[in-house]
C-alpha positions, 0 to 999 in steps of 0.5 A, spaced: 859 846 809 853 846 814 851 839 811 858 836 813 858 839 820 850 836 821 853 829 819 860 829 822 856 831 829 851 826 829 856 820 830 855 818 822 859 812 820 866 813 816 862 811 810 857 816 811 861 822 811 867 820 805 860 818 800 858 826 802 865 829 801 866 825 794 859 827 791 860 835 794 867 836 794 867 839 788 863 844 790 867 848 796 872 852 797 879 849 797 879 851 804 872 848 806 874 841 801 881 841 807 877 842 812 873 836 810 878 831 808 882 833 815 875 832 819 875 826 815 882 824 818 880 825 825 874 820 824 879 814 821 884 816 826 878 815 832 876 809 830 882 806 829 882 803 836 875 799 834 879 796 828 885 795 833 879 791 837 876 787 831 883 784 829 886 783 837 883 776 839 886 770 838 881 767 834 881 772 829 889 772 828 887 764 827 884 766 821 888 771 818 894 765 819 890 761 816 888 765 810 895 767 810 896 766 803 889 768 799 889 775 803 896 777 799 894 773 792 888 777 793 884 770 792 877 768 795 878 769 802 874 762 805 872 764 812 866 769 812 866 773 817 874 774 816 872 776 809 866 781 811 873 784 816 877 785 811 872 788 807 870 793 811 877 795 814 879 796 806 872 800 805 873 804 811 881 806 809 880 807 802 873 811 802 876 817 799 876 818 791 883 821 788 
């Protein structure tokens, strides 16, 4: 647990510290493997503005107008930089293995 609470205080990414609490997990305390997932809910819940902020602007609504239907059929998303955004919002919200 020391090891988790130097990386969550030294402003790690959301991918950091859900690759930590996958490969160490197994190793706690059921106590200790819910205060990482609740600390690891906090970290999503206080970056949601960031990802609120990256999807705001017209010019990214356009995109996702304009990719509509190959973001819902899952097909190749055309737009670069839409497609690296949707990728990264999709990683940070699923890091966490069942």
């Amino acid at each position: 647990m020391n090891d988790f609470h130097s990386l969550t205080e030294k402003d790690s990414s959301v991918e950091e510290v859900a690759n930590f609490i996958n490969n160490n997990i197994a190793d706690v305390s059921q106590e200790d493997a819910s205060k990482m997932t609740d600390e690891f809910e906090k970290m999503q819940k206080n970056n949601l503005q960031q990802f609120e902020k990256m999807f705001i602007t017209d010019e990214v609504q356009n995109k996702i107008n304009n990719e509509y239907q190959s973001i819902t059929t899952q097909a190749d998303i055309k737009d670069i930089e839409l497609k690296e955004l949707l990728t990264k919002t999709k990683t940070a919200a699923t890091r966490l293995k069942p």
